[in-house]
Backbone bond lengths (Angstrom), bond angles and torsions (degrees), N, CA, C in turn:
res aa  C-N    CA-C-N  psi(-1)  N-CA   C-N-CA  omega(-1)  CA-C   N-CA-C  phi
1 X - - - 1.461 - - 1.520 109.70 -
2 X 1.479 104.51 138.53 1.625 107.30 -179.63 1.341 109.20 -65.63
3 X 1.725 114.18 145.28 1.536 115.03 173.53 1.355 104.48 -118.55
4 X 1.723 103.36 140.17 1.236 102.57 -157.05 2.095 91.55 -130.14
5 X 0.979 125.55 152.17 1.195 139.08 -176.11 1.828 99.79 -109.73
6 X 1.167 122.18 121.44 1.396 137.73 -178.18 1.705 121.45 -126.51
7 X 1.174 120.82 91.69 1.215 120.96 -178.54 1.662 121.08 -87.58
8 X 1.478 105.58 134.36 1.430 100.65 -174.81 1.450 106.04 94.01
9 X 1.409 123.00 25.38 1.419 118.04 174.68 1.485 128.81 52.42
10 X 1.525 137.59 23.81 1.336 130.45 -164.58 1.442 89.93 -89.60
11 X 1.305 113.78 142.99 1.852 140.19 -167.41 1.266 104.60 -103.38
12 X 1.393 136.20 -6.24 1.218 140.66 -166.29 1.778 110.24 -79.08
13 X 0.848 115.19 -12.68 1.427 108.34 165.60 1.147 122.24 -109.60
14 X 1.692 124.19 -11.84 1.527 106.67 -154.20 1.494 115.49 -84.75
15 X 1.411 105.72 23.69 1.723 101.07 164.95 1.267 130.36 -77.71
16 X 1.937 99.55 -34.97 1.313 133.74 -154.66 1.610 102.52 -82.99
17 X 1.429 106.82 -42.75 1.821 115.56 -155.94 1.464 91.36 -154.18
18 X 1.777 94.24 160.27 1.603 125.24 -163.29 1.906 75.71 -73.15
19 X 1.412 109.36 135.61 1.619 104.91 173.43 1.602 101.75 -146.67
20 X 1.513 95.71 123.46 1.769 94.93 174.69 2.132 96.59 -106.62
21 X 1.466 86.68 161.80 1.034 100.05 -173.33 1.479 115.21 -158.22
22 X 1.995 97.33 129.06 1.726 115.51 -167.39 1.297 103.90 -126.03
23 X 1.003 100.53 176.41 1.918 106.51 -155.50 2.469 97.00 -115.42
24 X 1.166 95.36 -10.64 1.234 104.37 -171.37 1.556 121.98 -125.31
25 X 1.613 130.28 153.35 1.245 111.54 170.55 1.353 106.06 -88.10
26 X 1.080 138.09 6.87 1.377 115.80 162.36 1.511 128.62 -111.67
27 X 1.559 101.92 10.07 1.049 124.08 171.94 2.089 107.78 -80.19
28 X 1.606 93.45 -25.80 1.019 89.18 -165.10 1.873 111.89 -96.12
29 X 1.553 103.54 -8.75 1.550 123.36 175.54 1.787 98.66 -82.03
30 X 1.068 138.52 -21.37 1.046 153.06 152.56 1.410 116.84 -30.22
31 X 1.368 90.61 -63.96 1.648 113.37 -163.53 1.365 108.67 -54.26
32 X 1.870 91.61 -63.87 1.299 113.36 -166.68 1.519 131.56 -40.67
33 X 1.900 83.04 -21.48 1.453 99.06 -173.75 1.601 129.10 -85.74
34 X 1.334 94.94 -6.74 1.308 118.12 -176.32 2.238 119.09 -116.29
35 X 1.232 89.79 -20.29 1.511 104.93 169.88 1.388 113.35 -133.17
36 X 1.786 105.22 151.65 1.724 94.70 158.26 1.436 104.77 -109.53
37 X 1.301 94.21 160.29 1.239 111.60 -177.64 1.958 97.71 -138.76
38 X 1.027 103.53 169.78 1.464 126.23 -157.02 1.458 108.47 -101.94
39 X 1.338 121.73 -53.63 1.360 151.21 179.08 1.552 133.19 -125.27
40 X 1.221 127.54 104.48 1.367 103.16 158.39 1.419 118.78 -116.49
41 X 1.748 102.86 161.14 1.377 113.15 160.01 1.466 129.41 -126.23
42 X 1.384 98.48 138.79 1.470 96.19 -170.60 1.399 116.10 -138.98
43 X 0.982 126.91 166.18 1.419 119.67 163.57 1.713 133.36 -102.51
44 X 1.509 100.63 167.22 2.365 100.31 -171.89 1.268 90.92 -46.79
45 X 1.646 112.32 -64.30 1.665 114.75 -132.98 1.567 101.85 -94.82
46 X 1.412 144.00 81.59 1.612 116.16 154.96 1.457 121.61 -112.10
47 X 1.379 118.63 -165.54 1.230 114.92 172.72 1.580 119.03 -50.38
48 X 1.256 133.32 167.36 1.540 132.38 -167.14 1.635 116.63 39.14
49 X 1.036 95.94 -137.87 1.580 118.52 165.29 1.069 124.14 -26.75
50 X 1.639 150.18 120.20 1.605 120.22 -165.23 1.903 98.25 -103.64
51 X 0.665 112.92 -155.24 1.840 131.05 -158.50 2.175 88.93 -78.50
52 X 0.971 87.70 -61.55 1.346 94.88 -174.37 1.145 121.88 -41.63
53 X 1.853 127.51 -30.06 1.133 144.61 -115.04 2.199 85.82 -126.86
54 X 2.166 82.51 -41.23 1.626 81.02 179.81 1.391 118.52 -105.04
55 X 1.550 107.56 5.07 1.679 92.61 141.83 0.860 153.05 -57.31
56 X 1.689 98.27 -39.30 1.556 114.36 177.53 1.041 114.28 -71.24
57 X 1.232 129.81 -33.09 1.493 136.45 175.07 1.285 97.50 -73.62
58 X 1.454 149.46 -20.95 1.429 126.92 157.57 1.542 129.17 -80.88
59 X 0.840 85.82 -16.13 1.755 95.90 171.13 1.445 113.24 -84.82
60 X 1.112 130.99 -42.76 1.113 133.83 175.73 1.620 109.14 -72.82
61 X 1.525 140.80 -11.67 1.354 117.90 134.91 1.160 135.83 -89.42
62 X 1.525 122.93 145.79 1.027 104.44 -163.50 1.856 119.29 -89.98
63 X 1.208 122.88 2.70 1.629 148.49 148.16 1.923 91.84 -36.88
64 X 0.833 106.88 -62.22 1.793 117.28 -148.06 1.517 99.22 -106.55
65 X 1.226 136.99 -30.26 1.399 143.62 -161.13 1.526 99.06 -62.09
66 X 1.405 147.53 -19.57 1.723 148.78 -166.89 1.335 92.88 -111.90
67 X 1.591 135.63 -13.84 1.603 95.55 -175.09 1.947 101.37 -98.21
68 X 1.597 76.51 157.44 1.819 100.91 -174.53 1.758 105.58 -53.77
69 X 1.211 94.65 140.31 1.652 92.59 -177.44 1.631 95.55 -120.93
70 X 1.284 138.18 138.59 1.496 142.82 150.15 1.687 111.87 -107.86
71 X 1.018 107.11 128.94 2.082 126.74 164.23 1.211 90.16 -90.18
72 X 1.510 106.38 118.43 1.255 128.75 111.53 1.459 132.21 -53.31
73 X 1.308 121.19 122.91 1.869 98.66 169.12 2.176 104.27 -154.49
74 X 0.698 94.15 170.63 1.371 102.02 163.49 1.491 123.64 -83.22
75 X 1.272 109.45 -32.11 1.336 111.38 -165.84 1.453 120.17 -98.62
76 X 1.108 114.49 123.12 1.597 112.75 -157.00 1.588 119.49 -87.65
77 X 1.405 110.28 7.32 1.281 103.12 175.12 1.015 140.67 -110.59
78 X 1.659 101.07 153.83 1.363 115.50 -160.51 1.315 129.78 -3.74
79 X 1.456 94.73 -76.35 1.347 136.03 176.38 1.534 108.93 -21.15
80 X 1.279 100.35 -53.25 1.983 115.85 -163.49 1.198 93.15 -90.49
81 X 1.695 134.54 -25.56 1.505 114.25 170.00 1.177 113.15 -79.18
82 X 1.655 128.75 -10.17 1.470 122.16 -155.73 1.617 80.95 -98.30
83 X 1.353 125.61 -44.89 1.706 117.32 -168.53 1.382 106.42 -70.49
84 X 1.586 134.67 -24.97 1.379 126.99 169.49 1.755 104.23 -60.75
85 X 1.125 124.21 -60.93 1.422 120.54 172.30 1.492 129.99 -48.69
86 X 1.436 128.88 -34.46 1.073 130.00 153.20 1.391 109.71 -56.36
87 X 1.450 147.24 -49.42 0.978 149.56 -163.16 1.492 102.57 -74.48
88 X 1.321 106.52 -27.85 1.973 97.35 172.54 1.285 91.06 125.18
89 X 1.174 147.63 25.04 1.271 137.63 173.98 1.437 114.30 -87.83
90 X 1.764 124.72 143.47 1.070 117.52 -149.57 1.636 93.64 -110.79
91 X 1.112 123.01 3.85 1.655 135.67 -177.69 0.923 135.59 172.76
92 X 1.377 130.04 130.97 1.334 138.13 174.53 1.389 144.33 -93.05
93 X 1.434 148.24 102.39 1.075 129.83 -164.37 1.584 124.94 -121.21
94 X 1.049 131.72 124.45 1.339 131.42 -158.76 1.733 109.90 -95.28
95 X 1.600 99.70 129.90 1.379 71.05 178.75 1.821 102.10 -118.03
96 X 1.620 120.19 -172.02 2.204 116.70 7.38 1.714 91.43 -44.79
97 X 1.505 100.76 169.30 1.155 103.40 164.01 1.663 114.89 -163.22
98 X 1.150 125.09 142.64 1.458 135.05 -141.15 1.597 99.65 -76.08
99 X 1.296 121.16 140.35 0.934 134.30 -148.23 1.815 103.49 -82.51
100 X 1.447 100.09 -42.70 1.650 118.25 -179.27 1.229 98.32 -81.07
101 X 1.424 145.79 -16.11 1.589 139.40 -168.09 1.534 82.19 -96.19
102 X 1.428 147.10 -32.77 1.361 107.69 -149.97 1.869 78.76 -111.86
103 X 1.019 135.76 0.08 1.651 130.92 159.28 1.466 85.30 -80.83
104 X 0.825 159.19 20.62 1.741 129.32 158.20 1.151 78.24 -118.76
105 X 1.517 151.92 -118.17 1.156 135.53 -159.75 1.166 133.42 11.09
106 X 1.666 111.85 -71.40 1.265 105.02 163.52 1.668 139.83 -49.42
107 X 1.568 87.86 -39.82 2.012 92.89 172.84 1.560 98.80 -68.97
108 X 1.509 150.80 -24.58 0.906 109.16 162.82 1.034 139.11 -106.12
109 X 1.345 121.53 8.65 1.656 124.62 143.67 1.577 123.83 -54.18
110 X 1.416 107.70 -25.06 1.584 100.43 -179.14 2.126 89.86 -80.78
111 X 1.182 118.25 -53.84 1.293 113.71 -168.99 1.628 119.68 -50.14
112 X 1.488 116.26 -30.75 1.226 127.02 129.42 1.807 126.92 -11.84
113 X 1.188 101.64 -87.86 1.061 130.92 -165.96 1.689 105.01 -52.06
114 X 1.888 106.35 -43.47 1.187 111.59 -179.74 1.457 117.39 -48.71
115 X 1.649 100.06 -69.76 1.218 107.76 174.76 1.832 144.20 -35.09
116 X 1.706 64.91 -35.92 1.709 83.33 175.09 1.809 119.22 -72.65
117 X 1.147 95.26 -29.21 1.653 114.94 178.91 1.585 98.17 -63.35
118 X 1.515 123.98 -62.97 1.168 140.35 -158.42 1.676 100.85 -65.70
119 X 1.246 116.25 -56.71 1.872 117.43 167.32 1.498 104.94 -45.78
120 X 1.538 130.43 -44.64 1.316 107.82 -165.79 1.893 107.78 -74.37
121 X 1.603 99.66 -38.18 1.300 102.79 165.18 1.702 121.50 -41.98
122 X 0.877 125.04 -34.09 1.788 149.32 -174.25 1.592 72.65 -75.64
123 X 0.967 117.29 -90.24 1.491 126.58 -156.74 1.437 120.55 -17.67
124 X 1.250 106.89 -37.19 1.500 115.98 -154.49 1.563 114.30 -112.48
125 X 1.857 100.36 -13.24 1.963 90.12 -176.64 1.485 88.17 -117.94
126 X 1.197 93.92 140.10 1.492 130.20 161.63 1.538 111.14 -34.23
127 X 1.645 137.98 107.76 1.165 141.25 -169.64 1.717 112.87 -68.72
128 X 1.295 97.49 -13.41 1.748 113.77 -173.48 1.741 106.30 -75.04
129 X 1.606 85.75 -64.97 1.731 108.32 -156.08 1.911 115.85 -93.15
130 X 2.042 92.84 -17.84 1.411 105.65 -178.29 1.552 111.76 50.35
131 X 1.010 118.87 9.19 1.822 128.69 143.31 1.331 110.43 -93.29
132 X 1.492 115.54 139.33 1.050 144.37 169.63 1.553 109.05 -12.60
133 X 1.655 123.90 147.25 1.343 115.77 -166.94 1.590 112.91 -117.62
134 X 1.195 131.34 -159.65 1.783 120.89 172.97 1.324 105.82 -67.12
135 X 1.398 114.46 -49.47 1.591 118.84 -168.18 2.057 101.71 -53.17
136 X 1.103 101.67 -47.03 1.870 97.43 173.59 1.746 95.15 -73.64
137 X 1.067 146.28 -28.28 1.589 106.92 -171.90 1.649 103.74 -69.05
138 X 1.702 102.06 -49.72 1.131 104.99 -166.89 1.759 123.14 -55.23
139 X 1.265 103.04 -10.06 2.012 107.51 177.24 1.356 89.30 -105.96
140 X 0.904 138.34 -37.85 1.853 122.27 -167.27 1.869 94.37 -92.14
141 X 1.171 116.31 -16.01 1.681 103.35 166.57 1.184 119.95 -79.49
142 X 1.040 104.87 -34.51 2.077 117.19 175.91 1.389 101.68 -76.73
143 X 0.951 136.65 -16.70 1.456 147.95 -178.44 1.887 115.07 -79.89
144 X 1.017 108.38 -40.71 1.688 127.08 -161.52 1.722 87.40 -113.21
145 X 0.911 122.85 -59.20 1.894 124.74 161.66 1.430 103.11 -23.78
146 X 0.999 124.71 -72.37 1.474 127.50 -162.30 1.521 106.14 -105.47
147 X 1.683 120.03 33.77 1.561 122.23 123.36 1.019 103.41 -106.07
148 X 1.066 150.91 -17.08 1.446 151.34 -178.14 1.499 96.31 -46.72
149 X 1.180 94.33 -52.78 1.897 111.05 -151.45 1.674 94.60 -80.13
150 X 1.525 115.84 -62.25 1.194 103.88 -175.81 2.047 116.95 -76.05
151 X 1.457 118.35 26.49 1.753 103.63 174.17 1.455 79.77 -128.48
152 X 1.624 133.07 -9.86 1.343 120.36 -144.25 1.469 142.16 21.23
153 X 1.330 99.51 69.65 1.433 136.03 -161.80 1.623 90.63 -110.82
154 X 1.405 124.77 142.34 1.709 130.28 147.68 1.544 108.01 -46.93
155 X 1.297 85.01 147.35 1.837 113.40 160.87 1.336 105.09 -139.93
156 X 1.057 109.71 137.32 1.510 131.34 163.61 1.484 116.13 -118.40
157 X 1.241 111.87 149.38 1.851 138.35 177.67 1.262 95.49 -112.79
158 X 1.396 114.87 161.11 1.222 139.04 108.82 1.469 144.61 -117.15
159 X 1.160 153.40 156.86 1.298 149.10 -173.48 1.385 94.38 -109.52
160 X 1.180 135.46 161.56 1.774 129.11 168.05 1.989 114.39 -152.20
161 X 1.051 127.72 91.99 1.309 125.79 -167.49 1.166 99.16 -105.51
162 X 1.719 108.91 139.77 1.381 118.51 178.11 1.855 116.15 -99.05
163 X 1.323 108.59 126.20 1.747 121.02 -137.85 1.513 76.83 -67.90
164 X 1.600 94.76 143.30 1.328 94.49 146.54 1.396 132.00 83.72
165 X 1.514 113.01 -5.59 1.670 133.85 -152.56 1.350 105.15 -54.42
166 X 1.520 105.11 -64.32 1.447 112.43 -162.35 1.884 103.03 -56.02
167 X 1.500 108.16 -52.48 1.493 86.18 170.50 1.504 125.28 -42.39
168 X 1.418 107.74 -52.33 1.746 107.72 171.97 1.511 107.87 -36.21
169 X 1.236 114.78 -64.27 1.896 112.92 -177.76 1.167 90.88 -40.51
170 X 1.208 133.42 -90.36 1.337 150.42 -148.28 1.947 104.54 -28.96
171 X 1.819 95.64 -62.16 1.391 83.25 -169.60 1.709 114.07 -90.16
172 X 1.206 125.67 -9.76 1.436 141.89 178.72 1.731 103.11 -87.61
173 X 1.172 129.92 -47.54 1.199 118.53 -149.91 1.389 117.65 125.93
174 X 1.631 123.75 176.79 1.310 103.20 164.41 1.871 105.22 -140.28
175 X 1.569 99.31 11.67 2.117 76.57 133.43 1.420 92.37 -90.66
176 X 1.082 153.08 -76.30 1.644 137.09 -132.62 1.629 82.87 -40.17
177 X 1.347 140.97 -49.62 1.381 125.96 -149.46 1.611 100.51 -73.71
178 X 1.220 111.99 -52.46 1.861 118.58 168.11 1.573 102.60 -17.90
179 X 1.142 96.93 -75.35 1.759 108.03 -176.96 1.419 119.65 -19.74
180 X 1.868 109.09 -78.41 1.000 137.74 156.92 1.032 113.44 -9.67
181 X 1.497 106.72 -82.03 2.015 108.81 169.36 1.474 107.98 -49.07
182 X 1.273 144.87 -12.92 1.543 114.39 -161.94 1.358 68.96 -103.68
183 X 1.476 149.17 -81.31 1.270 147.06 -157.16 1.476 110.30 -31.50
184 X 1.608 121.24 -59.76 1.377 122.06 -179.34 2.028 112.94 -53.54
185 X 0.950 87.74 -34.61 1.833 112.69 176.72 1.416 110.46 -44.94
186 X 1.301 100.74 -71.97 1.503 124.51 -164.35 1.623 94.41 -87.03
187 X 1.607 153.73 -3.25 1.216 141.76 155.19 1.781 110.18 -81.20
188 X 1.377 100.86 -30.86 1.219 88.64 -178.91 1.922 135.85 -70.86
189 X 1.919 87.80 -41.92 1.086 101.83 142.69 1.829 135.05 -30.77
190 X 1.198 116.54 -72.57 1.437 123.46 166.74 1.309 112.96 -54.91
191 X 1.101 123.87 -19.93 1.764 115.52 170.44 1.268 113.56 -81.42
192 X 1.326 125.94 -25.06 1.611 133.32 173.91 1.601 108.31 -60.96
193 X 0.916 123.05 98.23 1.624 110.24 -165.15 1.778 107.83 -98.61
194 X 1.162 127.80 -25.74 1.645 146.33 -179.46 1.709 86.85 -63.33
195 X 1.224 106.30 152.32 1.462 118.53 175.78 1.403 99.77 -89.42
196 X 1.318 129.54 -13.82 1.910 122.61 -146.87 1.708 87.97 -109.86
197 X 1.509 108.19 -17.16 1.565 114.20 179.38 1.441 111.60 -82.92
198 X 1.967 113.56 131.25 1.257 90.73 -179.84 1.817 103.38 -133.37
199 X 1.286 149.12 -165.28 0.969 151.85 -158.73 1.483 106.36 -153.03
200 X 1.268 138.47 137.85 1.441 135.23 -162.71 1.445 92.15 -161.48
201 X 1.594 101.91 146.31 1.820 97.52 172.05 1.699 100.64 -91.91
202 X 0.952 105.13 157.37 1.723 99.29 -151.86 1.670 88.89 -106.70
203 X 1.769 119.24 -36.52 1.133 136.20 178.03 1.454 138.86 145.35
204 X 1.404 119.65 126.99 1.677 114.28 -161.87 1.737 97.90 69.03
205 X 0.803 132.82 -155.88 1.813 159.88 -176.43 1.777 106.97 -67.16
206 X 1.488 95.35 10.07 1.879 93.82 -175.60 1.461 107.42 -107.50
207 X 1.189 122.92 168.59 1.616 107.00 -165.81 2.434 79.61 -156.21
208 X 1.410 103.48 139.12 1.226 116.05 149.69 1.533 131.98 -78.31
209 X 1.146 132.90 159.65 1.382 134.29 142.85 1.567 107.07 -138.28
210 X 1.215 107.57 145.81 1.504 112.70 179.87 1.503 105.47 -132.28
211 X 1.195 109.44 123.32 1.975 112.44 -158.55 1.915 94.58 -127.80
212 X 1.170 110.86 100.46 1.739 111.32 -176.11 1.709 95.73 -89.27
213 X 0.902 97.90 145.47 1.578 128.06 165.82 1.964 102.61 64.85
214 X 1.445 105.06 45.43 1.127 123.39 -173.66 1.930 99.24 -127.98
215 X 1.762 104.20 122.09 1.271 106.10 168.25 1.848 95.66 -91.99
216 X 1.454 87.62 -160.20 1.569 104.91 -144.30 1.899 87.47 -91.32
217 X 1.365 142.24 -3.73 1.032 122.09 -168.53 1.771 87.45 -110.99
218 X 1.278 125.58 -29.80 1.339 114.93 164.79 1.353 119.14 -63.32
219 X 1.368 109.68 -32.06 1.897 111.54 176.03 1.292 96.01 -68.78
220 X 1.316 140.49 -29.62 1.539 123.71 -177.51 1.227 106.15 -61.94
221 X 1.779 122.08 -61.31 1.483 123.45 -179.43 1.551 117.43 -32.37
222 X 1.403 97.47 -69.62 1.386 101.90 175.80 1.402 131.61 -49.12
223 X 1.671 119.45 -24.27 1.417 128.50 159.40 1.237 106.33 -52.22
224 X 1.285 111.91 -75.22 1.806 119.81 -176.76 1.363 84.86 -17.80
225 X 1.773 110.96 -78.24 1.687 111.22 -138.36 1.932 101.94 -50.16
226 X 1.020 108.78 -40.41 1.457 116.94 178.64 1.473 110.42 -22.88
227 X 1.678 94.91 -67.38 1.614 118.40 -144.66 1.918 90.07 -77.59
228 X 1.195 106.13 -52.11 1.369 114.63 174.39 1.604 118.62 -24.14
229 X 1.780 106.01 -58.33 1.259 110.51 174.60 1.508 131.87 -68.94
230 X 1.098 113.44 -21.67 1.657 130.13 168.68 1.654 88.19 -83.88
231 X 0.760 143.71 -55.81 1.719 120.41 178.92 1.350 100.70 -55.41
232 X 1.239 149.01 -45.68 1.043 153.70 -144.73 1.614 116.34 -67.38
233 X 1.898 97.00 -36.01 1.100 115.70 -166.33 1.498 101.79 -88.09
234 X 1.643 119.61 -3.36 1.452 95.92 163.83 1.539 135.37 67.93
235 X 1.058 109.92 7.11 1.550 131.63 -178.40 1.479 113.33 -76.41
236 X 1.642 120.25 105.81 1.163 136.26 -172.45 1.816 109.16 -47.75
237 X 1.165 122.24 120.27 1.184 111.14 165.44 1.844 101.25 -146.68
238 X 1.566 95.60 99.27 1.140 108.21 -162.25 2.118 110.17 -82.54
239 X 1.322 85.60 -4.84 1.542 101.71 -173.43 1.801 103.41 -82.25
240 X 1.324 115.05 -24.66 1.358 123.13 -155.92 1.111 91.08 -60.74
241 X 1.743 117.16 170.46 1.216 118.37 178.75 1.629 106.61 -131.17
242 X 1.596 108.92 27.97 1.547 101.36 -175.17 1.449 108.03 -149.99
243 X 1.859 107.09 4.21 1.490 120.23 178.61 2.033 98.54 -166.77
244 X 1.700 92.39 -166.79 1.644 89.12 -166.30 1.670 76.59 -123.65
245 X 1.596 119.04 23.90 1.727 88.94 -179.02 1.722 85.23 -161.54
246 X 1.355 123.56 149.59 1.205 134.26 172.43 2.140 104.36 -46.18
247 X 1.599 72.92 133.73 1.497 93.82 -173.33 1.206 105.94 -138.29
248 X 1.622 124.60 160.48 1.570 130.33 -179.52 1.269 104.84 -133.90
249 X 1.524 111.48 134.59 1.655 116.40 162.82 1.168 102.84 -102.40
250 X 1.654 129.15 154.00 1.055 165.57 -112.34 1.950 123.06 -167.20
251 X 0.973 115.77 100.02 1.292 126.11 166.12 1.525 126.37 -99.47
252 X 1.419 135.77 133.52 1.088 117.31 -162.21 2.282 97.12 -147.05
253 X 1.714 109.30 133.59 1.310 89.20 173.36 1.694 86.26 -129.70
254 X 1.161 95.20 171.17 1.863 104.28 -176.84 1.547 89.09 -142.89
255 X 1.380 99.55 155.67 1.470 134.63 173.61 1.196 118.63 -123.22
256 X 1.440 113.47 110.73 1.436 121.33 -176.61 1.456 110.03 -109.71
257 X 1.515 127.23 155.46 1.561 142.37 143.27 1.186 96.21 66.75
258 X 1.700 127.18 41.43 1.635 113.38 160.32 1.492 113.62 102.02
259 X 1.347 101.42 -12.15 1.491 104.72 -161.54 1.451 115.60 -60.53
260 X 1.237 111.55 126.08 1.431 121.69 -169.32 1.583 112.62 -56.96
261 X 1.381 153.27 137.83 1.115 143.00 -172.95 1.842 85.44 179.91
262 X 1.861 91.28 141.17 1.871 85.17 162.84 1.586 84.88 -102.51
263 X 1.935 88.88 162.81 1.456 97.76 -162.90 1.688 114.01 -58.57
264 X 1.278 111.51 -21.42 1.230 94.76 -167.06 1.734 107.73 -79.63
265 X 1.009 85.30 -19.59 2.335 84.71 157.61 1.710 110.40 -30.94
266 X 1.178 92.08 -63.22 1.923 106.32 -179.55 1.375 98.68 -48.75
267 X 1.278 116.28 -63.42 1.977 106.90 -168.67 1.071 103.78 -55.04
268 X 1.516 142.11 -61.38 1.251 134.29 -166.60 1.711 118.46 -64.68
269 X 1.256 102.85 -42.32 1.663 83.13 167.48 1.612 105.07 -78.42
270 X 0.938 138.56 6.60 1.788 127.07 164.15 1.614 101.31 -79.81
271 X 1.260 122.43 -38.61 1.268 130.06 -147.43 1.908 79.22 -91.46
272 X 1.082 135.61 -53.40 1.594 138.69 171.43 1.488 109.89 -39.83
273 X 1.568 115.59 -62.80 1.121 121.78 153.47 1.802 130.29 -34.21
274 X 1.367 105.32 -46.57 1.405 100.44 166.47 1.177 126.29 -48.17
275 X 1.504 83.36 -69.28 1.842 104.70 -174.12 1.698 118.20 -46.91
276 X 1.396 117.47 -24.94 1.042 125.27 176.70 2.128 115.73 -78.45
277 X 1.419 93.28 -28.71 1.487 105.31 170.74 1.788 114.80 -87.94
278 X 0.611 112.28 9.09 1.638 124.58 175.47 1.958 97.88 -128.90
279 X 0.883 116.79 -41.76 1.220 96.79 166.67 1.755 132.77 -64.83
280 X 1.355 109.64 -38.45 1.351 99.60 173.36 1.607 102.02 -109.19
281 X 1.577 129.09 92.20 0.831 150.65 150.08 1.268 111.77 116.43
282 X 1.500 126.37 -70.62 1.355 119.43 174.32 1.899 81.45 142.84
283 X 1.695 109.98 166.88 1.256 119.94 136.78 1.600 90.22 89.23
284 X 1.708 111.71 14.02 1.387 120.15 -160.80 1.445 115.83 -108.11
285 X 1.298 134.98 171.64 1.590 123.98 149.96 1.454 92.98 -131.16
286 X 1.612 102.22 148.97 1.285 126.51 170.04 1.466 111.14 -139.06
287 X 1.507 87.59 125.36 1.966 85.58 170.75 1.283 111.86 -97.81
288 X 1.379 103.02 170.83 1.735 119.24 177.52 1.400 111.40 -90.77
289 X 0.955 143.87 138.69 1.979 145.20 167.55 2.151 96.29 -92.20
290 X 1.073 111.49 108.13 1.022 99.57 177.05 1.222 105.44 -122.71
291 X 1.543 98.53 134.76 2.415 108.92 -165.83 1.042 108.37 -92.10
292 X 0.770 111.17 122.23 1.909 136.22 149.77 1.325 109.46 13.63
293 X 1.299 126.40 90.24 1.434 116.03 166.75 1.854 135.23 -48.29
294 X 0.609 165.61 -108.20 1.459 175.75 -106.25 1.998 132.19 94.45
């Protein structure tokens, strides 16, 4: 059931949808911060802060900045409907106001809203591998980067390349290689066992992991478990030149004690790290030692 945030007490929905309801706008910036909700409604005029005051303050995070906002107000002009809409408001309703007009409204702002949820979902996984794509590492890495920095907690990367691929195309084909990737995809995934850990195809035959509040001797474990499971899977690759079955090397950098770095610092020493594990043999992990900034 949709949850909808309602300021100013209006009763008009709570048959339809899960509906909380606060008497204040900062009662209701509060909220937001602690639940999601789908929808809110609120009105221009309340105590403190008026409606206007907590749009802007929802738009301006980016947690809260996508959900649908509707005004309620008394006052019918123009003016105050045209500045709720500039401000990002997704509807307006004047009152009195009809009880069945603002239940249809609302169902189609949430149906809205669905869709819109479901495209960003589209957005982000990989149509190949149906794991997560670059565009999600790169916002959920900048994301976990900068708690890293502000709890000074570890982060760990990995980079993960599967040895050898293009020969695989070459002598298999390239659906047999499709395959490969969804199989290598979907093991790696299942080896990530932490919910906060995630796996992304990074691009071509390369695969992410992003492991928060993980130093560099737990990112090793968890490499093993990685590499383990792509051995596991046993996949003939008779072309390889460093085994008889598809294998992945592994690069890994961690961030310890605050250390200042923009995230993409981490990829490149993972990606250094790779290159160095595919260089002397393959089928390897190598970590990065990365020093203490100033």
């Amino acid at each position: 059931m949709e949850q909808i945030l309602i300021l100013k007490g209006q009763q008009t929905l709570i048959n339809d949808h899960e509906v909380f309801l606060v008497e204040s706008g900062e009662q209701a910036l509060t909220f937001v911060k602690l639940t999601l909700v789908d929808l809110i409604i609120l009105d221009i005029v309340m105590p403190g802060i008026d409606g206007y005051e907590v749009l802007v303050r929802l738009k301006e995070t980016p947690a809260t900045q996508a959900i649908p906002v509707i005004f309620i107000s008394a006052n019918t002009s123009h003016d105050d409907e045209a500045k709720g809409f500039e401000l990002g408001a997704m509807d307006y309703i004047a009152k009195p106001f009809s009880t069945a007009i603002v239940r249809a409204r609302v169902r189609n702002q949430l149906l809205i809203k669905q869709k819109n949820d479901l495209l960003e979902v589209l957005a982000s996984i990989d149509g190949l591998t149906e794991i997560p794509n670059r565009r999600y590492l790169d916002e959920n890495l900048s994301r976990e980067w900068r708690r890293s920095q502000r709890t000074g907690t570890p982060l760990s990367v990995l980079l993960m390349d599967i040895d050898h691929f293009k020969r695989y195309n070459d002598c298999y084909g390239h659906r047999a290689g499709d395959d490969c990737l969804k199989r290598v995809a979907h093991a790696l995934v299942a080896a990530c066992e932490r919910g906060s850990d995630f796996v992304a195809r990074y691009g071509g035959e390369e695969f992410a992991a992003v492991l928060p509040n993980t130093n560099q001797q737990d990112a090793w474990q968890c490499a093993n478990k990685l590499r383990d499971a792509v051995n596991a899977l046993n996949i003939p690759h008779k072309a390889s030149l460093n085994a008889d079955h598809i294998t992945i090397s592994i690069g890994i950098a961690t961030t310890e004690f605050g250390q200042v770095y923009a995230e993409q610092t981490l990829l490149e020493e993972a990606d250094l790290g790779l290159y160095e594990a595919k260089d002397t043999g393959r089928d390897k992990i190598v970590a990065r030692v990365i020093a203490a900034s100033e």
